[in-house]
N, C-alpha and C positions, 0 to 999 in steps of 0.2 A: 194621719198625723195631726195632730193639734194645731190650732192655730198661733200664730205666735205675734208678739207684739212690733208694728212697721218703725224700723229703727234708719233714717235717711241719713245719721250723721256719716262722714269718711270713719277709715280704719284710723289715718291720721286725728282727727278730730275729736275719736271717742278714747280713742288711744288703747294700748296692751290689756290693760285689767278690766276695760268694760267690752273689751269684743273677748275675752275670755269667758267671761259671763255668759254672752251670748250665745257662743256653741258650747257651753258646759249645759247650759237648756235644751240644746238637740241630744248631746251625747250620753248626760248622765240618765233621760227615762230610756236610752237602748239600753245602757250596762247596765239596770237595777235589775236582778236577779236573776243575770248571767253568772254562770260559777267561773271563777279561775281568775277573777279581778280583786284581790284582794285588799290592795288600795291603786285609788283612780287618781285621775287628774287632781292638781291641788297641792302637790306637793312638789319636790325636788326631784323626784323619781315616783312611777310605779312599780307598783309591787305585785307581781303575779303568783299564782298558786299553781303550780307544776303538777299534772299529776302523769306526766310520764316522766323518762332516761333521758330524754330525746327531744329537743328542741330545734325545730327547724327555721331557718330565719331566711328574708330575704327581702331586698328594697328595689326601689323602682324610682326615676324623678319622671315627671309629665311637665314639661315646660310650654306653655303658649309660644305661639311661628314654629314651631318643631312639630309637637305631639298634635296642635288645635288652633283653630283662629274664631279669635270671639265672634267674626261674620257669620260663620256657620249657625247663627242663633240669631241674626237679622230677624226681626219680624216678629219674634217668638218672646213669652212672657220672659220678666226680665230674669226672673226665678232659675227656667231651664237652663241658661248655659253654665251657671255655678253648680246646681245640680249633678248634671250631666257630668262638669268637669269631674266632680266630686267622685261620681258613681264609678269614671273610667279609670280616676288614679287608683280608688282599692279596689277594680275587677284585676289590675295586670297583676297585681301583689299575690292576689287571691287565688289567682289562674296559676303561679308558679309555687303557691305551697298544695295547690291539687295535684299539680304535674307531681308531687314529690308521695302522692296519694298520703298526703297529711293534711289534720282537722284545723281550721285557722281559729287562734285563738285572740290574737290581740293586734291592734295598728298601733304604730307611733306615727304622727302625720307631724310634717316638716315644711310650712306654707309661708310662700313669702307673696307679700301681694305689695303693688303699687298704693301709695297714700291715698288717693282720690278711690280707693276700692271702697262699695259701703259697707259698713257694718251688718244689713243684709243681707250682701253677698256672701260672706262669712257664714250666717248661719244656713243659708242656702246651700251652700259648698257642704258642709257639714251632715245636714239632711240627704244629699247626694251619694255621702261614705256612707252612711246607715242604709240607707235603699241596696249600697252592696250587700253590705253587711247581714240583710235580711233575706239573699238570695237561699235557696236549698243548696244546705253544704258551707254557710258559714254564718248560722243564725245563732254562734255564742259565739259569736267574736265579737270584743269589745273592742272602743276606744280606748287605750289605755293613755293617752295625753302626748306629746309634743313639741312641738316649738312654734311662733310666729315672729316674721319679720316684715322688713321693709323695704323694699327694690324697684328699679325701672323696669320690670316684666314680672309676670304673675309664674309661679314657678312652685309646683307641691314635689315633695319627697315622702316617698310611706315606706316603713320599716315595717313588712307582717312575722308575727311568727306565727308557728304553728306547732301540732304535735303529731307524730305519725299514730293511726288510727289501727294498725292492724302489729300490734304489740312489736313495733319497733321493723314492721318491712315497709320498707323506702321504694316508691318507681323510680330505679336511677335510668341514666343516660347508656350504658355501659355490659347493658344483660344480654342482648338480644344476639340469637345465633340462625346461624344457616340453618334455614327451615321454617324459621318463624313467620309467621303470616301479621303485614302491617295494615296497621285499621287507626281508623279515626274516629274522633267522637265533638261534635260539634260543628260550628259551619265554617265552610271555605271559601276564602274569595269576596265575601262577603263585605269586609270592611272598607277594602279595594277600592268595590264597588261603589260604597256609599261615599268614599273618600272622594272619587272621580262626581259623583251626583253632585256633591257637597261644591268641591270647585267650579263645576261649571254651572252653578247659579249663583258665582261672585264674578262670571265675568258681562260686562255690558253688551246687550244685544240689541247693533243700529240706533246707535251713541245713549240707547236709552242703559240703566242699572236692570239688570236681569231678573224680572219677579222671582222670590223664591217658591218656581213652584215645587221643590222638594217636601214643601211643609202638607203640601194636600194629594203627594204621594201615598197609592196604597199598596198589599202586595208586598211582591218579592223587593220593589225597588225602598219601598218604606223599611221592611227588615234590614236592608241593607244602611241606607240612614240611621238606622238605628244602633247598628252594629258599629259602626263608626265612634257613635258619641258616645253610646253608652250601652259597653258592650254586657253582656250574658253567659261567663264561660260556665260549661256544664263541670260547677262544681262539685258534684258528688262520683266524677268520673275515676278520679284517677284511685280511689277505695274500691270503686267496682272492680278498675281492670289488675289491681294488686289481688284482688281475690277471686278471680278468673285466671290468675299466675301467670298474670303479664311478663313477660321479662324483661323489658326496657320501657321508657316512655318518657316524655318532656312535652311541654304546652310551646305552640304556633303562635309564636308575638312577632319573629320576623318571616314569616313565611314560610311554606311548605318545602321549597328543594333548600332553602339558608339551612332550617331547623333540623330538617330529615339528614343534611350533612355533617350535621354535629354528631349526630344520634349514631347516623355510621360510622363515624373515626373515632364515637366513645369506643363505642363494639367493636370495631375493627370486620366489619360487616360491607357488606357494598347491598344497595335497596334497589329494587326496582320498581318501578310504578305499575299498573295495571291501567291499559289504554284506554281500555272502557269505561274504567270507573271514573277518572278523571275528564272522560268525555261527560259521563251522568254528571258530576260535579259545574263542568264548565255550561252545563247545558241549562239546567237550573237558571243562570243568573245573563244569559239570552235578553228577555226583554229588558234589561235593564242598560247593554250595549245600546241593542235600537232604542231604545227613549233618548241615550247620549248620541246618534247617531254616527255609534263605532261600528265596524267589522265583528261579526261574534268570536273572531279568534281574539280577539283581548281577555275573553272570559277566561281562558285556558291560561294566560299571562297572571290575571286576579286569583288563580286556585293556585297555580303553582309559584308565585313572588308575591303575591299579595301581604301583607305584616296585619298583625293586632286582630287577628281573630281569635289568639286567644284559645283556640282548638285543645286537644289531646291527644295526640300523637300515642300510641303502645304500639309493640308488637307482641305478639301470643304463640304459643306454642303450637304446631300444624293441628296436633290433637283435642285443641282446647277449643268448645264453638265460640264464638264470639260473642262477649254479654252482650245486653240490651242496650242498645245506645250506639254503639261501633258500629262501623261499617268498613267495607274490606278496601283497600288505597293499592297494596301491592304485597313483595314479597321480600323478603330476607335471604341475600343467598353471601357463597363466600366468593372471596376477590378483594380487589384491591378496594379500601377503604371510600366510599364516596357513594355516589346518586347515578342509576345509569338514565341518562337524558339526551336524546341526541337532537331532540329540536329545542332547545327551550332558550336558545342565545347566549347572551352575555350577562345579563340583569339577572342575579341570584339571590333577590329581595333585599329586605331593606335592612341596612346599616348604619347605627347611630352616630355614629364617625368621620361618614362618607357622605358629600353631599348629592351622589347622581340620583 
């Protein structure tokens, strides 16, 4: 990406119409000759060019102390953590018009930042959405423009839409029957992980401030880092598993048994997991326990409650092999609607509502 010119004034100081400016310079060379932006930022409304039935929509807010804490970027160029923030608000937007195995075509981004934020941050933040936006699987998706504000916490909202990709078949929540075989496509546990890394180099160790050494992290514990901030869903998954005749499917932002219980009481299905496989799963992310100097059964807690990975969830029909990218979680039978788990406690991931 181009260099761009260092602007130190606040969002307050430069005010609405010149920090517009500034991310219309990140946004408008992504949209130039992407199809389906008909008219961009700049006006009262965008105008989008449809060319399907079927418009798939759906939004997401990412709030700081909830979703991020700007310490997590302690140490780190000033650039990353607006990036970063940037990158995670349009991955979850992005992840849920995949789970619907539809093409993303446009954001509406809805950012309120504190006065003292710089005018850099802004285009940083911005550059952040386009890095999603370039991922495989939604590299014509445009900015189509938004809103900014002004508040005591920094706080984005993103409206994606999208268009379904295989002439109007949707991955619903709702398909999946006894028989079917459950598989995943992308990582588990993973964010957890990085989430738990991330916290325990903001607490002080031996009244000293705790070096971050997450940042010189490599390996599985850096993937995990990284999945935290700035996550990767595999979005070209959920086109795969609609044309592998997936029957059901939804993306993993709260967790694996949260998600997987939705998926059963859409279906009216009961799941079971496969022991081994979620051993392969928990076993993977091992050294990243002993570096936090936990027990390795936490990992099994990280795969199965862990949020914001972000994943793809389907289940497939017993006769269908499993495309490229899945791998087998468990099984689809009938019963009473829910998750069969009999170790897994009380903690059934994470809940935006709840504070445990």
């Amino acid at each position: 990406m181009t260099s761009m010119p260092h602007d130190p004034l606040t969002v307050s100081q430069a005010g609405e119409d010149a920090v517009v400016e500034v991310l219309r310079r990140v946004i408008d060379p992504h949209n130039a000759g992407r199809p389906g932006l008909f008219l961009g930022p700049g006006d009262d409304a965008a105008v989008l060019t449809c060319f399907s039935a079927q418009t798939v929509i759906t939004t997401d807010t990412l709030s700081e102390g909830q979703d991020f804490r700007r310490q997590w970027w302690a140490g780190s160029p000033a650039k990353e953590w607006p990036q970063d923030v940037g990158t995670k608000a349009a991955a979850q937007n992005l992840s849920d018009l995949n789970a619907m195995a539809a093409t993303p075509t446009a954001l509406l981004i809805s950012l309120t930042l504190p006065p003292e934020f710089s005018v850099d941050w802004v285009r940083d933040f911005y550059q952040g959405v386009v890095r999603a936006c370039s991922q495989t699987g939604a590299q014509q998706c445009v900015v189509a423009g938004g809103d900014l504000g002004s508040g005591p916490e920094m706080s984005v909202t993103i409206t994606a839409l999208g268009e379904p990709r295989e002439k109007g078949r949707l991955l619903k929540r709702d398909g999946a029957r006894a028989g079917d075989v459950l598989a995943v496509s992308g990582v588990l546990g993973y964010a957890a992980a990085g989430l738990a890394l991330l916290e325990q180099s903001m607490k002080p160790v031996s009244s000293e401030p705790a070096a971050h050494a997450w940042e010189a992290l490599t390996g599985i514990a850096a993937q995990c880092v990284a999945a935290q901030k700035r996550p990767q869903p595999p979005l070209t998954a959920g086109v795969t598993a609609v044309r592998a005749q997936a029957s059901a499917g939804m993306d993993l932002s709260d967790g694996l048994m949260r998600d997987c219980s939705r998926l059963a009481r859409a279906s009216d299905v009961r799941i079971t997991f496969d022991d081994a496989a979620l051993a392969a799963e928990a076993r993977v992310l091992e050294p990243v326990a002993r570096q936090l100097g936990l027990s390795d059964s936490v990992c099994r807690d990280w795969v199965l409650t862990g949020g914001e990975d972000f994943a793809l969830l389907a289940a497939f029909p017993p006769e269908v092999p499993l495309p490229e990218g899945f791998r087998r979680l468990g099984s689809i039978e009938s019963g009473p609607a829910g998750v069969s788990a009999e170790t897994l406690g009380t903690h059934r991931g994470w809940d935006s509502m709840r504070s445990e």
